[in-house]
mmCIF file of the N, C-alpha and C atoms, coordinates in Angstrom:
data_MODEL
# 
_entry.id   MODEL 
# 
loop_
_atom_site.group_PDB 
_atom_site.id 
_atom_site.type_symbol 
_atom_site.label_atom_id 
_atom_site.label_alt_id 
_atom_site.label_comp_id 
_atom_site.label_asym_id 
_atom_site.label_entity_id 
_atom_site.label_seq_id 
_atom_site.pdbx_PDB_ins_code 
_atom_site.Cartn_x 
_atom_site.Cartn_y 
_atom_site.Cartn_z 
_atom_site.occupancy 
_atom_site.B_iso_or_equiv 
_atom_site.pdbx_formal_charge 
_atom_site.auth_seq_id 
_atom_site.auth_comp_id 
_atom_site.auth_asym_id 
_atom_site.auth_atom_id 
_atom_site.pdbx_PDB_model_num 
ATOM 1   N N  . UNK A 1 1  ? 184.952 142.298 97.999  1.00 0.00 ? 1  UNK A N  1 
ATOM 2   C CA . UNK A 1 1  ? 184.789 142.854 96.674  1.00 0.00 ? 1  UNK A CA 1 
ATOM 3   C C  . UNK A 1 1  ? 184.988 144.365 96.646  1.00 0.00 ? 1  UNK A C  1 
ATOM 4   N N  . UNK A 1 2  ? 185.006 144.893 97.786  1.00 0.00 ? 2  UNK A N  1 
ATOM 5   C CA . UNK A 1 2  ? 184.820 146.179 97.588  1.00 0.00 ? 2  UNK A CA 1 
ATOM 6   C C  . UNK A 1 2  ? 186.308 146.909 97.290  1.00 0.00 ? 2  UNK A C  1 
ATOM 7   N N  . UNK A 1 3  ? 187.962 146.626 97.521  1.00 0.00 ? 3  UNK A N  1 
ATOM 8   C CA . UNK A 1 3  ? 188.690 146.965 97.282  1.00 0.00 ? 3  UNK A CA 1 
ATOM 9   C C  . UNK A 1 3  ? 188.744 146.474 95.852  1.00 0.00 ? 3  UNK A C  1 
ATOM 10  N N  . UNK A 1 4  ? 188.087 145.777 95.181  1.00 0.00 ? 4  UNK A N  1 
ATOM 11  C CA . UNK A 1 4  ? 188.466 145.151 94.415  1.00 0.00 ? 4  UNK A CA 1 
ATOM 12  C C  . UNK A 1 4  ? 187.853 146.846 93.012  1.00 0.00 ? 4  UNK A C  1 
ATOM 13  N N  . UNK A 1 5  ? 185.790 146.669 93.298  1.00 0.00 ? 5  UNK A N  1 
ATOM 14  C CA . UNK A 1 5  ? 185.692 148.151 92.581  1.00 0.00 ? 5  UNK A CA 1 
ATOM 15  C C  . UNK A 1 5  ? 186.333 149.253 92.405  1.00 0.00 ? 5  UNK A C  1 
ATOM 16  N N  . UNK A 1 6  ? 187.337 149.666 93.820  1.00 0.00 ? 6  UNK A N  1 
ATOM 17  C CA . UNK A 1 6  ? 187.456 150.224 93.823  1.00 0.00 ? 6  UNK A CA 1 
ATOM 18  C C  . UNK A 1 6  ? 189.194 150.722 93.194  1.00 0.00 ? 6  UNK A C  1 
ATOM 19  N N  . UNK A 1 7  ? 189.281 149.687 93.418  1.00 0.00 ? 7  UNK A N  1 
ATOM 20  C CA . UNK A 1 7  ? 190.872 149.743 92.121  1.00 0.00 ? 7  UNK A CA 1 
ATOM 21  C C  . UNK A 1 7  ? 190.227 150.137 90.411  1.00 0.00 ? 7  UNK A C  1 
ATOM 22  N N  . UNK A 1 8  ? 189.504 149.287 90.238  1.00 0.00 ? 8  UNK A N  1 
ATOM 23  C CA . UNK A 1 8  ? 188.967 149.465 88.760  1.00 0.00 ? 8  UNK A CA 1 
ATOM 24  C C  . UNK A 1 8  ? 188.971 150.856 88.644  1.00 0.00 ? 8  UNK A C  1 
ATOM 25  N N  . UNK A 1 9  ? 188.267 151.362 89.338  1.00 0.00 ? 9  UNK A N  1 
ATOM 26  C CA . UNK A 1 9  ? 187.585 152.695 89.559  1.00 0.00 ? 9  UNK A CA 1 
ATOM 27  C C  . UNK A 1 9  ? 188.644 153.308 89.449  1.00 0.00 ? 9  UNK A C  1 
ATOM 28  N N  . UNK A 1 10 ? 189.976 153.375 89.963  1.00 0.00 ? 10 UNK A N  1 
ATOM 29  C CA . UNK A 1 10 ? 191.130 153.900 90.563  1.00 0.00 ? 10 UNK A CA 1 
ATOM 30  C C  . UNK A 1 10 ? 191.352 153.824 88.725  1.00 0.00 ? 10 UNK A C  1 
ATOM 31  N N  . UNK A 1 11 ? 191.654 152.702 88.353  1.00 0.00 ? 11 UNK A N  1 
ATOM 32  C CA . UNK A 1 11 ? 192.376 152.531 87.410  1.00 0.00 ? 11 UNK A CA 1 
ATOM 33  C C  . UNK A 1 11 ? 191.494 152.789 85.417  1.00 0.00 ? 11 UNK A C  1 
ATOM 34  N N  . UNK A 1 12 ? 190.125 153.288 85.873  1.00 0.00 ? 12 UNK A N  1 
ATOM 35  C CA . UNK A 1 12 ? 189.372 153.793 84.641  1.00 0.00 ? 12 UNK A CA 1 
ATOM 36  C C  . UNK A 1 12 ? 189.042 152.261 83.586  1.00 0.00 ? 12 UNK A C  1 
ATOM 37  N N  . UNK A 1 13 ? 188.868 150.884 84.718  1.00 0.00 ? 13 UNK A N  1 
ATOM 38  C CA . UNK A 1 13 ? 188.796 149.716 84.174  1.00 0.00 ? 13 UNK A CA 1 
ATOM 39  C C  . UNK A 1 13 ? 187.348 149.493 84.389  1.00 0.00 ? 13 UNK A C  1 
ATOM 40  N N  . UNK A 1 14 ? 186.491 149.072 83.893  1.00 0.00 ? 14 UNK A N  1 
ATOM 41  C CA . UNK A 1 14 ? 184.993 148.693 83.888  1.00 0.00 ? 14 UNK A CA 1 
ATOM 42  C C  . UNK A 1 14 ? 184.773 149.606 84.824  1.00 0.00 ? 14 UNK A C  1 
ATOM 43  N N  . UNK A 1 15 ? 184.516 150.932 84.959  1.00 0.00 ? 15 UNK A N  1 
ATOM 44  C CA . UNK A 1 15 ? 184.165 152.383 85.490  1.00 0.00 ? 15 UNK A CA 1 
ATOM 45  C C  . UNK A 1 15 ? 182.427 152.079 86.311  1.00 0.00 ? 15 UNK A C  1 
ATOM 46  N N  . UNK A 1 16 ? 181.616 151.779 84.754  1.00 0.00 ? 16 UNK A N  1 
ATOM 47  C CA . UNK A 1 16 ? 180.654 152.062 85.081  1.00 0.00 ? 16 UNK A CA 1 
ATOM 48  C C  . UNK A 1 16 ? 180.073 150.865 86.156  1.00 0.00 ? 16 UNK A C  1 
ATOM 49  N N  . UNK A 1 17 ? 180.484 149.594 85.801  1.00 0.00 ? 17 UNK A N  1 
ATOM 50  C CA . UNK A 1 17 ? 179.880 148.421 85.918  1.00 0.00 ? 17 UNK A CA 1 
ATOM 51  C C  . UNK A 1 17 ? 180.213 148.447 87.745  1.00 0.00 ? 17 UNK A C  1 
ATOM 52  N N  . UNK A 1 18 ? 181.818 148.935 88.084  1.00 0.00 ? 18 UNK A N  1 
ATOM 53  C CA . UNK A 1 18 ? 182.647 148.578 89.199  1.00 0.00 ? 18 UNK A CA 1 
ATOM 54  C C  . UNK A 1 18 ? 181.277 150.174 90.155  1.00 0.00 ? 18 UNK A C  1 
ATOM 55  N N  . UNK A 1 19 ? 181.658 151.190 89.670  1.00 0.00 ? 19 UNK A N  1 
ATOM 56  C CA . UNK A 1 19 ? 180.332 152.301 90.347  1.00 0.00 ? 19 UNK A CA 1 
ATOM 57  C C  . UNK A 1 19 ? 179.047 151.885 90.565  1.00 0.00 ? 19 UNK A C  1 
ATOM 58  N N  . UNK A 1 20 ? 178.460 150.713 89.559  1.00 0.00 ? 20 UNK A N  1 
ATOM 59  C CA . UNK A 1 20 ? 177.137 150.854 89.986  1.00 0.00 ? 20 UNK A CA 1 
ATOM 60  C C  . UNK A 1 20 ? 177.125 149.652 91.628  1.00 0.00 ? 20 UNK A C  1 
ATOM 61  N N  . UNK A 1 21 ? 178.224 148.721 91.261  1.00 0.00 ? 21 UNK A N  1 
ATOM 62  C CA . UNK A 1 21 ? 178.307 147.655 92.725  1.00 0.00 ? 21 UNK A CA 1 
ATOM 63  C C  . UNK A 1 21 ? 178.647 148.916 93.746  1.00 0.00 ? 21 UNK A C  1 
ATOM 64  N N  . UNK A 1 22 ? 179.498 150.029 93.553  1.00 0.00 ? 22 UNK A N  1 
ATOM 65  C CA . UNK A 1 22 ? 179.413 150.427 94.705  1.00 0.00 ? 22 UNK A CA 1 
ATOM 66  C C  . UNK A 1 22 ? 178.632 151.347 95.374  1.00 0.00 ? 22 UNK A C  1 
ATOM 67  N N  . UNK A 1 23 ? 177.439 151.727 94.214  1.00 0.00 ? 23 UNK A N  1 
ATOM 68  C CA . UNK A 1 23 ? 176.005 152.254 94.573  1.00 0.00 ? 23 UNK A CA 1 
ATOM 69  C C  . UNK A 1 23 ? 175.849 151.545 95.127  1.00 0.00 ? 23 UNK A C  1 
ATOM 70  N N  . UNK A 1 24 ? 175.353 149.979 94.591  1.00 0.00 ? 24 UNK A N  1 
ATOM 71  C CA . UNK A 1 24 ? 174.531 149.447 95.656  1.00 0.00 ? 24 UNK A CA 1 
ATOM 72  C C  . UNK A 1 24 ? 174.935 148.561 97.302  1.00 0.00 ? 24 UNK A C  1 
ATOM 73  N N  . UNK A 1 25 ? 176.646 148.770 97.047  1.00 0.00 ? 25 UNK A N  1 
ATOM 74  C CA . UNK A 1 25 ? 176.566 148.642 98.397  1.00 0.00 ? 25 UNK A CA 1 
ATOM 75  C C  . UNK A 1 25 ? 176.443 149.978 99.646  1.00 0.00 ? 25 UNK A C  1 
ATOM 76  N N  . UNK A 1 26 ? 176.659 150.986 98.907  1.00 0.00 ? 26 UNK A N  1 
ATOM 77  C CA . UNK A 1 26 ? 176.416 152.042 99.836  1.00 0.00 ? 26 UNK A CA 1 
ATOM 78  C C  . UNK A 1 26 ? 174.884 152.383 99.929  1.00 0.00 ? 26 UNK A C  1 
ATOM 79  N N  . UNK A 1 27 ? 174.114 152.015 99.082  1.00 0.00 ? 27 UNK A N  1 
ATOM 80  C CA . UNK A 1 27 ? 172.920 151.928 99.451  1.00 0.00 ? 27 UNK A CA 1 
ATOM 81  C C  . UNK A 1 27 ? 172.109 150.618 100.607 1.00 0.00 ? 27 UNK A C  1 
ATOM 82  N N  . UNK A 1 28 ? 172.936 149.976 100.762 1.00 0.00 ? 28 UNK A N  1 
ATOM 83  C CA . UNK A 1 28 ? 173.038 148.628 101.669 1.00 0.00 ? 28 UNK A CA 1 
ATOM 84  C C  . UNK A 1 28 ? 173.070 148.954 103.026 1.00 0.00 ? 28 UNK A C  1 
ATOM 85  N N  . UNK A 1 29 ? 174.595 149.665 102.752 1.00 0.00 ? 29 UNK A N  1 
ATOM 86  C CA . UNK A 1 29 ? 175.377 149.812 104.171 1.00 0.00 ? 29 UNK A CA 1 
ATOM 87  C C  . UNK A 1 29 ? 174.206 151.397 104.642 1.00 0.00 ? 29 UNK A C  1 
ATOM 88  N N  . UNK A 1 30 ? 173.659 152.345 104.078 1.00 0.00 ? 30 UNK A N  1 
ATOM 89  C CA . UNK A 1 30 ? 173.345 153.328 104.652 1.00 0.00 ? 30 UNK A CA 1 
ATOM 90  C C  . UNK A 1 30 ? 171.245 152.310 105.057 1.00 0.00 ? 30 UNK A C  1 
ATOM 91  N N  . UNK A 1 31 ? 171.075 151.786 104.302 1.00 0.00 ? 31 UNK A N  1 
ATOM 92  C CA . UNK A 1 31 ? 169.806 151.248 105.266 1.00 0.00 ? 31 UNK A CA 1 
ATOM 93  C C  . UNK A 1 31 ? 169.860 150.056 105.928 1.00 0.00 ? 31 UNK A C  1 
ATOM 94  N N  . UNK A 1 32 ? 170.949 149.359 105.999 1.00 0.00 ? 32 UNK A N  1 
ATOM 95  C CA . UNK A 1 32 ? 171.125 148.320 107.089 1.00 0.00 ? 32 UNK A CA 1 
ATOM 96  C C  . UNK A 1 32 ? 171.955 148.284 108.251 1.00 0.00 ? 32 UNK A C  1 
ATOM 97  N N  . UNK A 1 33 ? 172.808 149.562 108.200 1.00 0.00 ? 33 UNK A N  1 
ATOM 98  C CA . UNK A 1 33 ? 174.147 149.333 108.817 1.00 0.00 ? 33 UNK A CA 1 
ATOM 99  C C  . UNK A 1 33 ? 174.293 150.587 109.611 1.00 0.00 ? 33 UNK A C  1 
ATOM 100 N N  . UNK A 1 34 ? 174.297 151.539 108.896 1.00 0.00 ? 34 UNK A N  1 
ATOM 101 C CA . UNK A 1 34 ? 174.404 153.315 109.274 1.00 0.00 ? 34 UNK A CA 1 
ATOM 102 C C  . UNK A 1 34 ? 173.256 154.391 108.443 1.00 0.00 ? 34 UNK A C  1 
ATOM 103 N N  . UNK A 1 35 ? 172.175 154.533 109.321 1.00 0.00 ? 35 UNK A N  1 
ATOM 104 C CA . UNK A 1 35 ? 170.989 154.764 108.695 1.00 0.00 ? 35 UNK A CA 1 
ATOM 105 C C  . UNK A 1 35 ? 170.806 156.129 108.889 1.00 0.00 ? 35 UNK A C  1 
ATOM 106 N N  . UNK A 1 36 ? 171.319 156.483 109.849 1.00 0.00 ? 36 UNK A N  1 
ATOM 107 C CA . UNK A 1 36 ? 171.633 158.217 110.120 1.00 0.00 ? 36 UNK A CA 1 
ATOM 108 C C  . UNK A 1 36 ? 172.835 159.127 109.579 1.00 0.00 ? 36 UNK A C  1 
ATOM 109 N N  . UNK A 1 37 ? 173.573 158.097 108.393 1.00 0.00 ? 37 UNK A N  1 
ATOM 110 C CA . UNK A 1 37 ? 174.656 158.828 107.906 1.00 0.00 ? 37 UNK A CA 1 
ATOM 111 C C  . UNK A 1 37 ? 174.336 159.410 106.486 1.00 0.00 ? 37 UNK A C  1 
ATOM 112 N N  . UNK A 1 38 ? 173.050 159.628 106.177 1.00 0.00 ? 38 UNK A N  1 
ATOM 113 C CA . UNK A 1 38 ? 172.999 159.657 104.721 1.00 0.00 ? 38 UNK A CA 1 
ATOM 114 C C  . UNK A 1 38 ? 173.618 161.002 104.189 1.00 0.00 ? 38 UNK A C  1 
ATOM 115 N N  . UNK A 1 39 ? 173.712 162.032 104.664 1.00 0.00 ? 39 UNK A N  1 
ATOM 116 C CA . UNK A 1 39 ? 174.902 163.017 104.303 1.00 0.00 ? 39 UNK A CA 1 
ATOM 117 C C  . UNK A 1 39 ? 176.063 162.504 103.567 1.00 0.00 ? 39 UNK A C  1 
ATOM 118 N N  . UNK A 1 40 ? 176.294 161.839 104.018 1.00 0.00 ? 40 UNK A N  1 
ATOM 119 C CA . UNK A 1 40 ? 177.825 160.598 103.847 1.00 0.00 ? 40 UNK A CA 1 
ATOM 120 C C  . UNK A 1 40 ? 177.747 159.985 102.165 1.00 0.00 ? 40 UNK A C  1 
ATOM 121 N N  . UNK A 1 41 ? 176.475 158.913 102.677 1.00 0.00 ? 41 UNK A N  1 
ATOM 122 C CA . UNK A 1 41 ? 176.444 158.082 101.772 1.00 0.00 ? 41 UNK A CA 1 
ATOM 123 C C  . UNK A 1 41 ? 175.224 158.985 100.896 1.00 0.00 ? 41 UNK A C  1 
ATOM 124 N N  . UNK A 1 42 ? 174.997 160.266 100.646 1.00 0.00 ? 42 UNK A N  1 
ATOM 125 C CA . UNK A 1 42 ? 174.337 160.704 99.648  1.00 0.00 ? 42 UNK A CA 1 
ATOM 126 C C  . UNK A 1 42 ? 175.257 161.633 98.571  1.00 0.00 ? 42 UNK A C  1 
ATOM 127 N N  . UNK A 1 43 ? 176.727 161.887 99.237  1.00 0.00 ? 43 UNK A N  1 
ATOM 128 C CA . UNK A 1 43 ? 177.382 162.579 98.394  1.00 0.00 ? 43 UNK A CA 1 
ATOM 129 C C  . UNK A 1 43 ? 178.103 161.253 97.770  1.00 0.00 ? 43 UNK A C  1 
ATOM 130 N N  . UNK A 1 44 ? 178.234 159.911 98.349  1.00 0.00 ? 44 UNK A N  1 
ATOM 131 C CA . UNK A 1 44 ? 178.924 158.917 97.547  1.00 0.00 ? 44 UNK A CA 1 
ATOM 132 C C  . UNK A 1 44 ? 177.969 158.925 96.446  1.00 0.00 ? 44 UNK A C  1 
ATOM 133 N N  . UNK A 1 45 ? 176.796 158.596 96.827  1.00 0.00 ? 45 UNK A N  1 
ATOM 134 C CA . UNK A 1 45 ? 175.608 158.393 95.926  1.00 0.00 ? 45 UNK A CA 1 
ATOM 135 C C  . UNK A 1 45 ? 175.801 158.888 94.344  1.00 0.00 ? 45 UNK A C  1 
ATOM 136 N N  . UNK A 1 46 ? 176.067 160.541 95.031  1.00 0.00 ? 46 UNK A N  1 
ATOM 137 C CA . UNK A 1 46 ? 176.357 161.777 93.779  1.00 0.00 ? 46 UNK A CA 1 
ATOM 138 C C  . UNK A 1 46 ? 177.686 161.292 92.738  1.00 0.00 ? 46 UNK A C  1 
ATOM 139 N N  . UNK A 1 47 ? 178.510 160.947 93.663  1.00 0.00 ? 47 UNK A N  1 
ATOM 140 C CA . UNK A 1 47 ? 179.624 161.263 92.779  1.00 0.00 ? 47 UNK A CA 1 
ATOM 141 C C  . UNK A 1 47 ? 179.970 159.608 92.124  1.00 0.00 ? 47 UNK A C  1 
ATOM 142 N N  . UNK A 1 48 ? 179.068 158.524 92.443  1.00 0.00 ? 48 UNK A N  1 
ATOM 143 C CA . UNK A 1 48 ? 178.967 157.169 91.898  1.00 0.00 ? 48 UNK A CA 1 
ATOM 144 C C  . UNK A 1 48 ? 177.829 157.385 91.009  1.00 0.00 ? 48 UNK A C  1 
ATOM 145 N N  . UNK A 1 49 ? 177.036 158.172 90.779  1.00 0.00 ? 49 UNK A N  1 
ATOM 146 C CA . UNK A 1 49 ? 176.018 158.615 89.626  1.00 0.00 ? 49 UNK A CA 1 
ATOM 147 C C  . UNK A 1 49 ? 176.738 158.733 88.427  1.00 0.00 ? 49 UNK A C  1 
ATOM 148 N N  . UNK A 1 50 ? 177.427 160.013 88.568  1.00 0.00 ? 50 UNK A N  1 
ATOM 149 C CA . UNK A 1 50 ? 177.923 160.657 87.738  1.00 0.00 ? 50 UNK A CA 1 
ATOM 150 C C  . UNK A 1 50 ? 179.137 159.402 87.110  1.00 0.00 ? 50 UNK A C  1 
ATOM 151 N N  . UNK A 1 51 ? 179.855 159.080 87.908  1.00 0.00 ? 51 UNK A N  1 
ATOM 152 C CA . UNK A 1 51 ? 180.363 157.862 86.814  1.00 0.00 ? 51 UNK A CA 1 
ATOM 153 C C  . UNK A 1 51 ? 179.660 156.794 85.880  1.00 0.00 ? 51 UNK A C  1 
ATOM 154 N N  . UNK A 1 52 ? 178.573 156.687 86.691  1.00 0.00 ? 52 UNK A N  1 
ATOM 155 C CA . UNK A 1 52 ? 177.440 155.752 86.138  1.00 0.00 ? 52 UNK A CA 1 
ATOM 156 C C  . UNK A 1 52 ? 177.415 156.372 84.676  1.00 0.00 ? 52 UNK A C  1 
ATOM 157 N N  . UNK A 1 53 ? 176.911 157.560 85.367  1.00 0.00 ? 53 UNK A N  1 
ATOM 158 C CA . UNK A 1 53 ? 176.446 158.513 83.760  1.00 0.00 ? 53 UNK A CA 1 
ATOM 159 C C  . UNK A 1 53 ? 177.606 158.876 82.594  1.00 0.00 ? 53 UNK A C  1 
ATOM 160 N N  . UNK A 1 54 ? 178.859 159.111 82.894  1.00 0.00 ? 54 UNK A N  1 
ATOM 161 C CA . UNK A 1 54 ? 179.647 159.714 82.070  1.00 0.00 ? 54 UNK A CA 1 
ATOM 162 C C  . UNK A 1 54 ? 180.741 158.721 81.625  1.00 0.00 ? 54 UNK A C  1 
ATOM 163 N N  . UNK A 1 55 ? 180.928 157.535 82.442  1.00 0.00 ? 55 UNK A N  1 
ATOM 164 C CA . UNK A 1 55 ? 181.856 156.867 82.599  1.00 0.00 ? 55 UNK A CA 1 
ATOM 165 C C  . UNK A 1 55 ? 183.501 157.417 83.829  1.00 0.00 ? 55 UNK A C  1 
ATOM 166 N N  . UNK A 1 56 ? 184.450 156.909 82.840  1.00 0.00 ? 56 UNK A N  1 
ATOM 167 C CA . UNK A 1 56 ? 185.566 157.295 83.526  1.00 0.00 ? 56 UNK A CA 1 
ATOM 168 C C  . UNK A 1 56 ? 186.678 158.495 83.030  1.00 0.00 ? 56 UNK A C  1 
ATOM 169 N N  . UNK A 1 57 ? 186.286 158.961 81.614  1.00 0.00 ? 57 UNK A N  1 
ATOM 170 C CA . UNK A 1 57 ? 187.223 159.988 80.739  1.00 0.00 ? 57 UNK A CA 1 
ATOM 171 C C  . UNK A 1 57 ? 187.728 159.467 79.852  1.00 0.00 ? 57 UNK A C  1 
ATOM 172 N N  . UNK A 1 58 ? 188.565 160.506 79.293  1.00 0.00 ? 58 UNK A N  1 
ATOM 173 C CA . UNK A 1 58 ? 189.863 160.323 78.233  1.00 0.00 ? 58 UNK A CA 1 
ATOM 174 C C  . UNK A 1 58 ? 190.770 159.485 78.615  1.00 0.00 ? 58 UNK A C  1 
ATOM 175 N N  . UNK A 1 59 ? 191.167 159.519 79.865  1.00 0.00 ? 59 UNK A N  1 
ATOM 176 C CA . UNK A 1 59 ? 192.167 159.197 80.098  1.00 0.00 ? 59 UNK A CA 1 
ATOM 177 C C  . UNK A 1 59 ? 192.289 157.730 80.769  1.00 0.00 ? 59 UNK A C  1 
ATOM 178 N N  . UNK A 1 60 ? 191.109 157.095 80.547  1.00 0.00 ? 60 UNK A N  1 
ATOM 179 C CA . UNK A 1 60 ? 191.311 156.199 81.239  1.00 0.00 ? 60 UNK A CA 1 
ATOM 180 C C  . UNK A 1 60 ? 191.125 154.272 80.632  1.00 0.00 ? 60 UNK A C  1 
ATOM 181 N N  . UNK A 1 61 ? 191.627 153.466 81.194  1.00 0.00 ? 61 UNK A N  1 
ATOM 182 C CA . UNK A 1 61 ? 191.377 151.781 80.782  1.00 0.00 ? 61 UNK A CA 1 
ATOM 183 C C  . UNK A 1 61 ? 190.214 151.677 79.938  1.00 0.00 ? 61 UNK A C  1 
ATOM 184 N N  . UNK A 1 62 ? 189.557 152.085 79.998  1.00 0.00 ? 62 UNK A N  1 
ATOM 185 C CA . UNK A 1 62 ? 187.626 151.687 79.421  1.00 0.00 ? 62 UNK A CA 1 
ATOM 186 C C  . UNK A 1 62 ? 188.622 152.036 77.885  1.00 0.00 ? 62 UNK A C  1 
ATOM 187 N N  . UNK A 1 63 ? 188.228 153.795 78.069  1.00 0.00 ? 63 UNK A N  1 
ATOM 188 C CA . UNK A 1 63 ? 188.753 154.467 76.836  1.00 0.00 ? 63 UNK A CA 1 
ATOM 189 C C  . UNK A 1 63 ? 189.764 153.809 76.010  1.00 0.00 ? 63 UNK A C  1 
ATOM 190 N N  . UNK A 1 64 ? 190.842 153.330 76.059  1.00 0.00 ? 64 UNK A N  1 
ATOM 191 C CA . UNK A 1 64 ? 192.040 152.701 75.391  1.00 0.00 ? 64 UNK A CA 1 
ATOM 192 C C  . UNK A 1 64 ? 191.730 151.502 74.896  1.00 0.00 ? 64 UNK A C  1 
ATOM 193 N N  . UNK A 1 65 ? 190.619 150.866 75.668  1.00 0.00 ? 65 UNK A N  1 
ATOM 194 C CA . UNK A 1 65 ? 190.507 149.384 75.492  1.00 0.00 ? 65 UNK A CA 1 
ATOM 195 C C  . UNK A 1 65 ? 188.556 149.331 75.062  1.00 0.00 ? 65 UNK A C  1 
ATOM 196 N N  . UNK A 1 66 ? 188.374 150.594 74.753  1.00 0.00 ? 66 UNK A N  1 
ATOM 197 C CA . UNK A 1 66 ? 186.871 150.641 73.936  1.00 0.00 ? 66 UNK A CA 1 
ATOM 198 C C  . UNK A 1 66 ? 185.794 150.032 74.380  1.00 0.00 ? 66 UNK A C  1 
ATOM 199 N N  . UNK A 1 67 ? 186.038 150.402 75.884  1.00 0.00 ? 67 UNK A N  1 
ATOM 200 C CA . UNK A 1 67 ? 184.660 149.712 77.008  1.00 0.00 ? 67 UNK A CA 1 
ATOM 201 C C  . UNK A 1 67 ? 183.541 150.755 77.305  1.00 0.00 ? 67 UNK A C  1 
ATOM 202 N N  . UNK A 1 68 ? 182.405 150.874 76.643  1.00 0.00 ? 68 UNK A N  1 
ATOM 203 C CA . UNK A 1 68 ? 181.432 152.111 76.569  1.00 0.00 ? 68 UNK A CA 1 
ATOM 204 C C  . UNK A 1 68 ? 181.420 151.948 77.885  1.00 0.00 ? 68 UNK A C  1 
# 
């Protein structure tokens, strides 16, 4: 699934919905998998927030096709 968010993401298609799966798998992978990388997975954290929060832009699939 995870190439899969991350096209959406790529492509400004279900932004928020495709960011929050990949919060929670990086919240997965940093306490089950790589537990000393949170540097890593705390700037993913940041910048999968902020889509959470704002969406994807002007310019993108959501926007054209009127997906809050």
């Amino acid at each position: 699934m995870h190439p899969l968010f991350s096209i959406l993401i790529a492509l400004g298609l279900f932004t928020r919905l495709s960011a929050g799966a990949l919060l929670v798998m990086t919240l997965v992978i940093e306490v089950f998998v790589y537990p000393d990388a949170w540097p890593t997975h705390l700037s993913w954290a940041g910048l999968l927030l902020y889509l959470i929060g704002r969406g994807a832009g002007p310019l993108s699939l959501d926007r054209v096709l009127r997906i809050p």
